[in-house]
C-alpha positions in Angstrom: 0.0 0.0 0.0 1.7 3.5 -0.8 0.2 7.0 -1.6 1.6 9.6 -3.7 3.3 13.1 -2.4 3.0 16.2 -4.1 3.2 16.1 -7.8 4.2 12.4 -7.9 6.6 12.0 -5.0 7.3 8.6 -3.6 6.6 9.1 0.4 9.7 9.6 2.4 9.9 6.3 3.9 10.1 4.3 1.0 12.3 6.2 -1.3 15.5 4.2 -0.7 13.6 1.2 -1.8 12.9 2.9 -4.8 15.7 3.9 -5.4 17.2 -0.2 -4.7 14.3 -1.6 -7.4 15.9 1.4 -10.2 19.3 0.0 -10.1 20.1 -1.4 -13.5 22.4 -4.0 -11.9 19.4 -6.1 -11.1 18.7 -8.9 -13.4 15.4 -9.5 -14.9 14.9 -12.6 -12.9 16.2 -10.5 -9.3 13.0 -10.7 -8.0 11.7 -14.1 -9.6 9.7 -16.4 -7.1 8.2 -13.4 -5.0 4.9 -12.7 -5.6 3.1 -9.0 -5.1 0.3 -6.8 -5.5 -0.1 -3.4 -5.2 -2.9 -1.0 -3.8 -2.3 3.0 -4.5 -3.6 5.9 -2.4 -4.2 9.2 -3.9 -6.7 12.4 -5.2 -7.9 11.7 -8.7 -7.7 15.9 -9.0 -3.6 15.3 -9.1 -2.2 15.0 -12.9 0.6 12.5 -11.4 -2.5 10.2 -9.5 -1.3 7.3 -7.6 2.3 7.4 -9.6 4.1 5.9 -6.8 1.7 2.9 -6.7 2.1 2.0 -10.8 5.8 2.9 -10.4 6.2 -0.1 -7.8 3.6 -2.4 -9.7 5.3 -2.0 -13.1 9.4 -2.4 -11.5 8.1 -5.1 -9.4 7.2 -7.1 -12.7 10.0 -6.1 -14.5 12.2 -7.4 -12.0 10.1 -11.1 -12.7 7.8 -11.1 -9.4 4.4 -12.8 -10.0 1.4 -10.3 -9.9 -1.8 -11.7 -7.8 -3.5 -9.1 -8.0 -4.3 -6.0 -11.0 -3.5 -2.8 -9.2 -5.8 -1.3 -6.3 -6.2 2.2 -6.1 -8.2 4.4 -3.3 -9.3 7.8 -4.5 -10.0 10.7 -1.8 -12.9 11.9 -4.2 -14.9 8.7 -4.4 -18.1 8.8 -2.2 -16.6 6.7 1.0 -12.6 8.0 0.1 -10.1 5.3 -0.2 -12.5 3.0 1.3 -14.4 2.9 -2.1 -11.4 1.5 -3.8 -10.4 -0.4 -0.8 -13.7 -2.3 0.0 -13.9 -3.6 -4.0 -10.5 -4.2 -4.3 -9.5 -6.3 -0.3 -12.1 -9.0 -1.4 -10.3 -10.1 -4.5 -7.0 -9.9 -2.3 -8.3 -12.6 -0.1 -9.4 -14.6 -3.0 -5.8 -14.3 -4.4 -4.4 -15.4 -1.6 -7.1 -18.3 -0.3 -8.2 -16.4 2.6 -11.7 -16.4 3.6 -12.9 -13.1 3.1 -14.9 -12.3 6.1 -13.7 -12.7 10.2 -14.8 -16.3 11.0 -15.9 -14.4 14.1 -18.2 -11.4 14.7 -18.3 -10.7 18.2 -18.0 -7.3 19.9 -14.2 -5.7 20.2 -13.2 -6.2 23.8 -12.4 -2.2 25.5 -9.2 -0.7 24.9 -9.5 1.8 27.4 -10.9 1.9 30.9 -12.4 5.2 31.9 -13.7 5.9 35.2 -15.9 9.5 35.8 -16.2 11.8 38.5 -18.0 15.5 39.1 -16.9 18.5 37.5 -17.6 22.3 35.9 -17.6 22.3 32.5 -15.3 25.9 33.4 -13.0 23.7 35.5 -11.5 21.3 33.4 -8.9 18.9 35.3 -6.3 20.1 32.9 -6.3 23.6 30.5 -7.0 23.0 27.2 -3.6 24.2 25.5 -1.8 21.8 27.7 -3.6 18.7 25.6 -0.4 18.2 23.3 -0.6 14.5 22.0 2.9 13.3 21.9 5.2 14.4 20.0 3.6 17.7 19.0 4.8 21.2 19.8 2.8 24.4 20.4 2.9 26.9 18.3 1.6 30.5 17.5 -0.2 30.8 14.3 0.5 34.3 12.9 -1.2 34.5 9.5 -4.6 31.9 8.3 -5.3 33.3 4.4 -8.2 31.1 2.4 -7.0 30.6 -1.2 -9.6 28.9 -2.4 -12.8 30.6 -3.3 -14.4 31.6 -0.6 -18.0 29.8 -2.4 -19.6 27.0 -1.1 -20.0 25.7 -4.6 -16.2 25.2 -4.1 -16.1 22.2 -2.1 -12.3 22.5 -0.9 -10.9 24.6 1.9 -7.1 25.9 1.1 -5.8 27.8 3.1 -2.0 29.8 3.6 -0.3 29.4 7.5 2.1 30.8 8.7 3.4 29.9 12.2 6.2 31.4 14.7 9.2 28.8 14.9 11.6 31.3 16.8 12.4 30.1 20.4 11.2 26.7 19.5 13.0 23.2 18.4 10.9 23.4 15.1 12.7 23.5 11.8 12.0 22.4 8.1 13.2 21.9 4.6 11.4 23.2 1.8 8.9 20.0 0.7 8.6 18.8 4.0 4.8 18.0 5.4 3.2 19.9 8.8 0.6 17.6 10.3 -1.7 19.4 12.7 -4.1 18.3 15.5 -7.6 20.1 14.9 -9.8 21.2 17.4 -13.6 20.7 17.8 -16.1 24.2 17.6 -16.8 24.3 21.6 -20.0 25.3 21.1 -20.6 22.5 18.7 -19.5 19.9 21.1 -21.6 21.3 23.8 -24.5 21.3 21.8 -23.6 17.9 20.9 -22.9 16.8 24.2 -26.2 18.4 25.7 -28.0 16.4 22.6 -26.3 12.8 23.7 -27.6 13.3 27.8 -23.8 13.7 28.8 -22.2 16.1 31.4 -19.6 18.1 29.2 -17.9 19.4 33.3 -17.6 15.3 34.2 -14.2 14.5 34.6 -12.5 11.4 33.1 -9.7 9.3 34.1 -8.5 7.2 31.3 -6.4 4.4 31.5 -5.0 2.4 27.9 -5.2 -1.3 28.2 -4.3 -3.7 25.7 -5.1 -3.1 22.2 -5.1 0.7 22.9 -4.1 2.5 19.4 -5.2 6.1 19.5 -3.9 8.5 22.1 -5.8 10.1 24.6 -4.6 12.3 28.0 -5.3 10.0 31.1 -7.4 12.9 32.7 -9.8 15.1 30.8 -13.3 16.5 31.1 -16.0 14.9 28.8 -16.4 18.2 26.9 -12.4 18.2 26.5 -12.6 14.5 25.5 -14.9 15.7 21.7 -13.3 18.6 21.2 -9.8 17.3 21.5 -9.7 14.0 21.1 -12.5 12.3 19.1 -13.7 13.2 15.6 -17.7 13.5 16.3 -18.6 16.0 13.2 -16.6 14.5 10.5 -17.7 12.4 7.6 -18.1 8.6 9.1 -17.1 5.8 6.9 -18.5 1.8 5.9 -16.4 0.8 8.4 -17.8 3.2 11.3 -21.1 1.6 10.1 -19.9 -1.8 10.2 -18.1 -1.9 13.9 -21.5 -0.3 15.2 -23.2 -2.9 14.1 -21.8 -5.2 16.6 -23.4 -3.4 19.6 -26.9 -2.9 17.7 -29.1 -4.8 20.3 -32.4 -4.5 17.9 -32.2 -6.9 15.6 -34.0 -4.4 12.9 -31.2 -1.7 13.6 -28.2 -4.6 13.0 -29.3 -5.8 9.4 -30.1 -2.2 8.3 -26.1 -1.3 9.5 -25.1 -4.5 8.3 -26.6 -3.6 4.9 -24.5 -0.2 4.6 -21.3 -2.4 3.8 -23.3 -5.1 2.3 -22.4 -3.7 -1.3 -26.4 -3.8 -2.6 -27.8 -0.8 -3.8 -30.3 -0.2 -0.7 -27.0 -0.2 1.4 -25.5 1.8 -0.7 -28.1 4.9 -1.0 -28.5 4.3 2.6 -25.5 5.4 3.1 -25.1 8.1 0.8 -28.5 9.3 3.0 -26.3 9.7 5.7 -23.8 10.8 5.0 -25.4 13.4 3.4 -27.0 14.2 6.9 -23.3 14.1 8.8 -21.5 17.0 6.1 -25.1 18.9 6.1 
């Protein structure tokens, strides 16, 4: 699985493999016995669109590996993003390989965390919010936030020009190089989300990982801290969201009519173009 960077960049991590496979020391044969397929990740608006995943499919057979599978690719455009791609594409994958294509198992996914709760102002979190710095991160002071885009809504992307003070900080860069940055949640929008769900945005939280745990999260935090920090409550949910919930539908009308979002029929499917529709409106 590799995306594309830029105007067809290979990603940073697996340029030195590239650059191995383009050596023309390696016979025809260098790669004979090994057998590969290749699923791409990319934005069908890009001229160079999913480069880095044909590159590696095409060397790959040059070099006389055995292809499974015809290329994958995942488009950020498509209805459900990469998942569209994905979803048609992983079931042909376990085909290829003999696997059985769904978990032989569908039971709900034991807890990863466990979170204990007690009383609280919402105005009193145990911990301010610009001391929530998931790890590795650094604060920093945003000086200038300029919309290039049109500022239409018939113009369905937001980009935008930052600028951020580095001086006094460990922060430095090279030109190409990426900025990932933690977005926040609308307060108001989590409180009006909270006060919709029954829950106490002042209750404080103590959170403790256990195994399994992925995702970071601070071990204390108020409940209104914990949606506008941590957890994505107002962004576009995909099949998979869907899927997992499934497993804790206890109505048996509910659980088919989930199950049928990533079922692949057509009700499924304009089911959940329905609600997702509902989520980005």
């Amino acid at each position: 699985v590799v995306s594309t960077c830029g105007l067809g960049e290979y990603p940073q991590n697996c340029k030195r493999t590239w650059m191995k496979l383009q050596s023309q020391d390696l016979p025809m044969t260098w790669l004979s016995g090994v057998k590969f397929c290749v699923f791409g990740l990319g934005d069908s608006t890009y001229a160079q669109f999913c480069y880095a995943a044909a590159g590696f499919d095409v060397r790959l057979g040059e070099l006389g590996a055995h292809r499974l599978l015809q290329r994958g690719v995942g488009d950020d455009r498509d209805e459900d993003r990469y998942y569209t791609g994905w979803d048609a594409w992983l079931p042909e994958l376990w085909k290829a390989l003999g696997a059985p294509q769904l978990p032989l198992s569908r039971d709900v996914p034991s807890a990863c965390y466990r979170v204990t709760t007690s009383p609280g102002k919402v105005d009193s979190p145990p911990v301010p919010d610009d001391d929530i710095v998931p790890p590795g991160a650094t604060k920093l002071t945003l000086r200038t936030n300029r919309l290039l885009t049109p500022d239409d809504k018939a113009y369905d992307r937001d980009i935008r020009h930052y600028e951020f003070e580095i001086k006094g900080t460990t922060i430095s860069y090279k030109t190409g190089d990426s900025l990932a940055i933690w977005p926040r949640n609308p307060v108001k929008l989590v409180e009006e989300f909270c006060s919709m769900m029954g829950l106490d945005p002042g209750q404080q939280l103590q959170v403790v990982p256990l195994e399994g745990a992925r995702n970071w999260c601070p071990e204390e935090l108020s409940v209104r801290q914990l949606f506008s920090h941590v957890l994505d409550v107002f962004g576009k949910p995909n099949k998979k969201f869907f899927d997992t919930l499934s497993l804790f539908a206890k109505d048996e009308k509910e659980k088919a009519t989930l199950e049928s979002i990533v079922s692949g029929s057509d009700e499924g499917k304009a089911l959940y173009r329905d609600l997702v529709h509902d989520f980005a409106h």
